[in-house]
C-alpha positions as CSV (number, residue, x, y, z in Angstrom):
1,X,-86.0,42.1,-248.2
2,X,-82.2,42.3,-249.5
3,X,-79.8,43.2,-247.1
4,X,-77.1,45.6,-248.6
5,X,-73.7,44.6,-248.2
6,X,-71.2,46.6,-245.3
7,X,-68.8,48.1,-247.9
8,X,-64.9,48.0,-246.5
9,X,-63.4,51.0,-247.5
10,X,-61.0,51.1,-250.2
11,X,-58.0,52.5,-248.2
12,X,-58.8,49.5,-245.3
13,X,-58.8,47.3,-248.5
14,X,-55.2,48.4,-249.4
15,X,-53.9,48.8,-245.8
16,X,-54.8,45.1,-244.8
17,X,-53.0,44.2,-248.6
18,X,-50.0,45.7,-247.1
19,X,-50.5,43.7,-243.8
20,X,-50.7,40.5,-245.5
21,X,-47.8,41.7,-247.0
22,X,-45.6,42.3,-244.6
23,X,-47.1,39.4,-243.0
24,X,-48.0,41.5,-240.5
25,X,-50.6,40.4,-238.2
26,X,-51.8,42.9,-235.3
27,X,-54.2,44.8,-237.7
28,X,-57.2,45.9,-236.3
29,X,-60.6,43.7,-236.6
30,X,-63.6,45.2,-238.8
31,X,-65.5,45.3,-235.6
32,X,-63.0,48.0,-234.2
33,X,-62.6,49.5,-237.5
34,X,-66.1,50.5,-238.3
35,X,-65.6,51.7,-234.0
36,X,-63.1,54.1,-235.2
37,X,-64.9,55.2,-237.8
38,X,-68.0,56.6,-236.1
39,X,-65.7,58.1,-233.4
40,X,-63.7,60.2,-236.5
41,X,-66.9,61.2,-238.1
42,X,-68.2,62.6,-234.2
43,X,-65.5,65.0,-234.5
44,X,-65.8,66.9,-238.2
45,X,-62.8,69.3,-237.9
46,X,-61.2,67.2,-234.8
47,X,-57.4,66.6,-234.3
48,X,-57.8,62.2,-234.7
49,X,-54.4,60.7,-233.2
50,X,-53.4,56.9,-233.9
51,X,-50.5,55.2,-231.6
52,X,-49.2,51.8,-233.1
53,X,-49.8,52.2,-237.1
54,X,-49.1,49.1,-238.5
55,X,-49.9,49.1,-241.3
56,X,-52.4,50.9,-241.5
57,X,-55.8,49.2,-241.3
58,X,-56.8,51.5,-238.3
59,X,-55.5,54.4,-239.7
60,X,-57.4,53.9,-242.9
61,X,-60.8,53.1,-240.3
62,X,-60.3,56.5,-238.8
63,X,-59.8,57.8,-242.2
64,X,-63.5,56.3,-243.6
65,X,-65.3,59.1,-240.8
66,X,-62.2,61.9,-241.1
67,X,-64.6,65.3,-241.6
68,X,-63.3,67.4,-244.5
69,X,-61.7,70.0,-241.5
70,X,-60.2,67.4,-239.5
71,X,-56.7,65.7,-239.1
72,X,-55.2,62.8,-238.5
73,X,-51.8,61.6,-237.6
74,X,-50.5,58.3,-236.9
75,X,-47.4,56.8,-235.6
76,X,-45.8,53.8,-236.1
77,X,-41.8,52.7,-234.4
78,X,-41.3,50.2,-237.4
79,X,-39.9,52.4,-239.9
80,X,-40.6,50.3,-243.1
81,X,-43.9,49.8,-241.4
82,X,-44.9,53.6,-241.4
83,X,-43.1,53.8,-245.0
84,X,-45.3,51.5,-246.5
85,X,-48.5,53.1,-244.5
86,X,-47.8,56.6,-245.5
87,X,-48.4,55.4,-249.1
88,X,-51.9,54.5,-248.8
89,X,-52.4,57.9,-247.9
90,X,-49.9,59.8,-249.9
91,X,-52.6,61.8,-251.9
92,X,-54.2,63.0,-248.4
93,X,-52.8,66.3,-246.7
94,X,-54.9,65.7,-243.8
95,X,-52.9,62.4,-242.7
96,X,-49.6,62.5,-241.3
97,X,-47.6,59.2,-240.6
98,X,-44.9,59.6,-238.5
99,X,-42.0,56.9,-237.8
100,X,-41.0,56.7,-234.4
101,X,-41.9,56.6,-230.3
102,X,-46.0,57.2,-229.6
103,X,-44.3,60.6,-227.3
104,X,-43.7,62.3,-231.1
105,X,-47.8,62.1,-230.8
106,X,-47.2,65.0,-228.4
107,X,-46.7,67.8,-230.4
108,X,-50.2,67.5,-232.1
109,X,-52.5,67.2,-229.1
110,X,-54.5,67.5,-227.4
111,X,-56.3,65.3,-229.9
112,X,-60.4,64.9,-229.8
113,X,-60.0,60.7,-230.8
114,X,-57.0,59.1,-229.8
115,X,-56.9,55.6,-230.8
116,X,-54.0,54.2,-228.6
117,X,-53.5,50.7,-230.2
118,X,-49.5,50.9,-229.5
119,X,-47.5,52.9,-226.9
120,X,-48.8,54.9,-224.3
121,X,-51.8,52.2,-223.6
122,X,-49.5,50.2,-221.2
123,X,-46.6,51.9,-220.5
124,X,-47.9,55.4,-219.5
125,X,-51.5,55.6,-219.2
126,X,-51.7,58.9,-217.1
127,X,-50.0,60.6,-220.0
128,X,-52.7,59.1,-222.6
129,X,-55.3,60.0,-220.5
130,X,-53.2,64.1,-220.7
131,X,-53.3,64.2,-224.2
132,X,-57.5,63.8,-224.4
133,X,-59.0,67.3,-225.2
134,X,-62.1,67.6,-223.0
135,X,-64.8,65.6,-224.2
136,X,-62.0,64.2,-226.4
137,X,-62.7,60.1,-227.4
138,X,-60.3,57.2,-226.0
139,X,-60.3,54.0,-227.7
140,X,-58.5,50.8,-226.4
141,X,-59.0,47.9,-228.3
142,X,-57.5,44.4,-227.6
143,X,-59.2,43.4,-224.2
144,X,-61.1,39.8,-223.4
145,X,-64.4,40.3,-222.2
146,X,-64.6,39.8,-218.4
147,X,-68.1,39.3,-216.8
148,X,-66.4,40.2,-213.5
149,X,-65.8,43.4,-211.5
150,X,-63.2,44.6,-211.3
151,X,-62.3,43.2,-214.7
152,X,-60.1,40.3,-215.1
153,X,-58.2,38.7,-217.5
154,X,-56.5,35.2,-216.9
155,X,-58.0,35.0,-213.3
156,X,-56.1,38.2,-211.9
157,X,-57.8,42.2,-211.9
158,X,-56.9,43.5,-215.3
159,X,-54.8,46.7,-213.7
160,X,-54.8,48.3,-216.7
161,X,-58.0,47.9,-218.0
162,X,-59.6,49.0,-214.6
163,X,-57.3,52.2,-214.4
164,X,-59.4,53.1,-217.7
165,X,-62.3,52.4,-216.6
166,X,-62.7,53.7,-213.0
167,X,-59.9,57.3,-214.3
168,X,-61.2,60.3,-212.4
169,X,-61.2,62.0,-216.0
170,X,-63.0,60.2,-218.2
171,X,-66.7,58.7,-218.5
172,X,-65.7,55.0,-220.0
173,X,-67.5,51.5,-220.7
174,X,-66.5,48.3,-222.1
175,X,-68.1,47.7,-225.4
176,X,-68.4,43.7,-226.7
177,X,-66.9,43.4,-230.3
178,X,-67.0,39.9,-230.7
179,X,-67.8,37.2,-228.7
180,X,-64.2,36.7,-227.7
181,X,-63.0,40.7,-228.1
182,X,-64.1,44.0,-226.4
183,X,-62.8,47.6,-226.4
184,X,-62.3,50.3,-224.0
185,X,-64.4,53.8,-225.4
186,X,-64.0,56.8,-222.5
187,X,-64.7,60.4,-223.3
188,X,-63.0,62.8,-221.4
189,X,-64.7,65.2,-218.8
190,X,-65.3,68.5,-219.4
């Protein structure tokens, strides 16, 4: 039997060209990307929100499942940063990247997948955890796996990943993308 090649979309393709680039370096693994993906595509006319562009690699994931009726917008402080994105999706009307705080992410929610890969994540949970529609999709990528409970990360309780996981608001798991890399996926109650 032949397996079939995992095709990388074309936009990731260009977006991780612009990374290497810039030499930027925080992109998003394929693991996380193909993640996003699936949680765009769950929402076909959805209102898909990115903190922390980059350049663009998870923008251009969530893009791969964006439904024909759905949005996305993006935002990215680095201002030649969100430049540069913003071109690999130029010819799209359905993507917005903004230049600026994660807060200018307010004015489009609430938002049915919010990828918060930049602010918000640490420095004001509660208000990421706001800006979920119900049954809206969280995803927090960059955690270490932890076999312990509560969760911890260089011997001490990860605070912030148990405030996600244990929020009164959402339903959330870890999920194991690599051996060495996990995510934070919570939907938000009804």
């Amino acid at each position: 039997m032949v397996m079939a090649e995992r095709v990388v979309p074309p936009r990731v393709v260009a977006a991780e060209r612009l990374a290497f680039e810039a030499g930027f370096t925080k992109s998003c693994l394929p693991e996380v990307g193909r993640l996003l993906g699936l949680t765009a595509a769950s929402k076909p006319r959805g209102v898909i929100a990115e903190s922390g562009t980059g350049s663009g690699v998870g923008t251009a994931w969530l893009h791969s499942g964006l439904g024909a009726g759905a949005r996305l917008v993006t935002v990215e402080r680095d201002e030649v940063l969100a430049r540069r994105a913003a071109e690999v999706f130029a010819d799209d009307d359905r993507v917005s990247v903004l230049a600026g705080d994660w807060l200018l992410l307010e004015r489009h929610a609430p938002f049915d997948v919010f990828f918060c890969d930049g602010g918000g994540k640490r420095d004001d949970p509660e208000r990421v955890v706001e800006l979920l529609a119900p049954g809206g999709l969280l995803v927090l990528d960059d955690f270490t796996p932890s076999p312990h409970w509560p969760p911890r990360f260089e011997g001490v309780v990860d605070e912030l990943r148990l405030f996600y996981l244990t929020h009164p608001a959402l339903d959330a798991t870890e999920v194991l993308t690599t051996s060495t890399t996990s995510v934070v996926v919570a939907a938000r109650r009804l």
